[in-house]
C-alpha positions as CSV (number, residue, x, y, z in Angstrom):
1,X,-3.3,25.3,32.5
2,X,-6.1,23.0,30.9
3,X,-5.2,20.9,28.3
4,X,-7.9,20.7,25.6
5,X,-9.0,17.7,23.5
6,X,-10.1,17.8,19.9
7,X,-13.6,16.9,20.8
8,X,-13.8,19.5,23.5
9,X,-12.4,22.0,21.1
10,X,-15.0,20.7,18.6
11,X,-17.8,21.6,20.9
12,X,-16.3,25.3,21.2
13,X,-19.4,27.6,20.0
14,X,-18.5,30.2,17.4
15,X,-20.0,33.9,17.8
16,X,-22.3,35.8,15.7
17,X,-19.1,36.5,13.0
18,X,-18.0,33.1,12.5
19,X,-15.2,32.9,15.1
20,X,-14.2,30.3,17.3
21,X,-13.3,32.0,20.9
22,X,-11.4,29.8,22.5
23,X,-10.1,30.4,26.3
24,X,-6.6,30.3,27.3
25,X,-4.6,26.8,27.4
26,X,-2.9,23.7,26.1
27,X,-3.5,23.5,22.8
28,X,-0.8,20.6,22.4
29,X,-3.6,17.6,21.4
30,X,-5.1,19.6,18.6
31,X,-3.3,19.6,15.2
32,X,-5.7,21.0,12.8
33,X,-7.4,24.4,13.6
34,X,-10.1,25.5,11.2
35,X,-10.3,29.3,9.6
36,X,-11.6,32.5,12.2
37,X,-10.5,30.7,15.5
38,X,-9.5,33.2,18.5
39,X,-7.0,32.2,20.9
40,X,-6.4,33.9,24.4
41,X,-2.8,35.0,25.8
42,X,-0.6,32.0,27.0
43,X,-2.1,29.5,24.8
44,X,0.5,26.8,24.1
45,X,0.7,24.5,20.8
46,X,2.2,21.8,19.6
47,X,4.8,20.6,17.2
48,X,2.6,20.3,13.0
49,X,0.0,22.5,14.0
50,X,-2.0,23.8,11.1
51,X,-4.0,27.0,11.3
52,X,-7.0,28.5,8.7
53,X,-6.4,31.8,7.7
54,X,-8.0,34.5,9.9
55,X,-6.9,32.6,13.3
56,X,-5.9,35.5,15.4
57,X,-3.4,35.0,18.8
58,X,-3.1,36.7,22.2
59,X,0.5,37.6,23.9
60,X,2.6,34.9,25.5
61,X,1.6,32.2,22.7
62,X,4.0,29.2,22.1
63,X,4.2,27.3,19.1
64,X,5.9,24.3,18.7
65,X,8.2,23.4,14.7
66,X,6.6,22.7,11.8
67,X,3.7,24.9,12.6
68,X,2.1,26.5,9.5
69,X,-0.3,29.2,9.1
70,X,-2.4,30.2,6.8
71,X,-3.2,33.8,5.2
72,X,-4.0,36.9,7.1
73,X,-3.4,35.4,10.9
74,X,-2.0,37.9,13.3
75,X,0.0,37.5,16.6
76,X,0.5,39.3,19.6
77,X,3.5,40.8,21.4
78,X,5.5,38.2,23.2
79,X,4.3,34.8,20.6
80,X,7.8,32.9,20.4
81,X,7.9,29.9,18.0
82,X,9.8,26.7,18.0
């Protein structure tokens, strides 16, 4: 599974809505997501993550404790949280 840095997750393009598409992988070295991002199924994160409001996840997510979310994010079957 690749394991994305911040400034490669910076460089992610967002589409013509405003969201952030970002592929399937190891989210463990990014602790602040901003609002609208779009994560794929088996995406993994890591312990005080903090998501914007309107992130969205795919099945087969993994979160590590102390992540917070903010308003109006969704999940997919099969997210487990630590």
């Amino acid at each position: 599974m690749k394991k994305y840095t911040q400034e490669e997750f910076d460089q992610f393009p967002a589409d013509e809505c405003g969201y952030k598409q970002c592929p399937s992988g190891d989210y463990t070295l990014i602790k602040k997501f901003p609002e609208c991002c779009s994560f794929g199924e088996c995406c993994s994160f890591g312990k005080c993550c903090s998501f914007g409001k309107c992130c969205s996840f795919g099945k087969c997510c993994s979160f590590g404790e102390r992540c917070s979310f903010g308003e109006r994010c969704s999940f997919g079957g099969c997210c487990s949280f630590g």
